[in-house]
N, C-alpha and C positions, 0 to 999 in steps of 0.2 A: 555588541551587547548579547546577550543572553533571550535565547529563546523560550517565550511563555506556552505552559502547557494547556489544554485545554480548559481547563477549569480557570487558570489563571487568565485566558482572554474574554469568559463567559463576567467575571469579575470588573474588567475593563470595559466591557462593553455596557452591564450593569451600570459602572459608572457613569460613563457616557452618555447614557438614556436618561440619569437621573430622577429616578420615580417615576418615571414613566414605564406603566405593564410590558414585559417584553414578551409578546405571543409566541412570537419565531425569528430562525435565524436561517437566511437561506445562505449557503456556502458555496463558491464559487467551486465546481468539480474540480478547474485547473491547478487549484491551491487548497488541493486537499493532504489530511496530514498523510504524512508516511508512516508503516505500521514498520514496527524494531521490534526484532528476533534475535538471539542467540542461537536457534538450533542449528544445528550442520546439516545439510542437506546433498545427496547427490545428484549431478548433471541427471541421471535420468530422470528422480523425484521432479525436480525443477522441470524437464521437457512437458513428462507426463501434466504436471497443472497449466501449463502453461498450453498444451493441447486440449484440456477439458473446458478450457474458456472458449472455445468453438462452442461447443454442447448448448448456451444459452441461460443453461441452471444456476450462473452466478450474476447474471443480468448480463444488460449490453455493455462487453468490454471492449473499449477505443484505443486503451494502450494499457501499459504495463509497464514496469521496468526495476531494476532491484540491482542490490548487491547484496552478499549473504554469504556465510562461514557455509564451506566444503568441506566433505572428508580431507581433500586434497588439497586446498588450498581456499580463494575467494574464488564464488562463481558471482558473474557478472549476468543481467538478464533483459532483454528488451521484448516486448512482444505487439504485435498490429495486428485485428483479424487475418488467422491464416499464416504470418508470420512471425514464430518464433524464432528468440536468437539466444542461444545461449553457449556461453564461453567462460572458462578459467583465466580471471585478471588479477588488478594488483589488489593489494589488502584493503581491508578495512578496519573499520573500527569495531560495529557492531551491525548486524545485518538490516537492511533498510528494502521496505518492498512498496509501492506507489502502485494502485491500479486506479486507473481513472475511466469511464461509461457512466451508462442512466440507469436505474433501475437496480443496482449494485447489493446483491445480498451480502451484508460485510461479516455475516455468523458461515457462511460458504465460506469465503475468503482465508478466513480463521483458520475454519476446519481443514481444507487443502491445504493448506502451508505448515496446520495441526501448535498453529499458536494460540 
């Protein structure tokens, strides 16, 4: 099947509740969505954000990990405090970036990756 978009599960879940008020919706970090990009980016771009997530300024980062249009091809990307990994793989489709921590400024996020 076909993957619903955020609105379209906010929808479902409406449903679901049935008139019943929905204050909140707490989201499980591990099953958080993935952000899509088209931009090309190069291995060093990708190092350099992937080193600033030490800094602290985009909250506590626990992982990370992507694939994303290169100058040169698809760069692939994994990262764990202190360990980044990043590497030229096979293609994709369209670029796909997953960071998951607490405290997560997601307009930071945006901005470093400049989506």
């Amino acid at each position: 099947g076909r993957r619903a978009d955020n609105e379209e599960y906010y929808k479902l879940i409406e449903k679901l509740a049935e008139g019943y008020p929905i204050e909140s919706i707490i989201i499980d970090p591990s099953a958080a969505s993935m952000i899509e990009t088209i931009k090309k980016y190069t291995c060093e771009e990708i190092e350099n954000i992937l080193a600033n997530f030490n800094s602290g300024e985009f909250g506590i980062i626990l992982r990370a990990k992507g694939i994303v249009a290169g100058t040169d091809g698809w760069i692939h990307f994994d990262y764990v405090p202190g360990e980044p990994d990043v590497r030229v793989g096979s293609a994709g489709i369209i670029g796909r970036i997953c960071v998951i921590g607490a405290d997560i400024d997601i307009e930071k996020i945006h901005a470093a990756f400049e989506i």
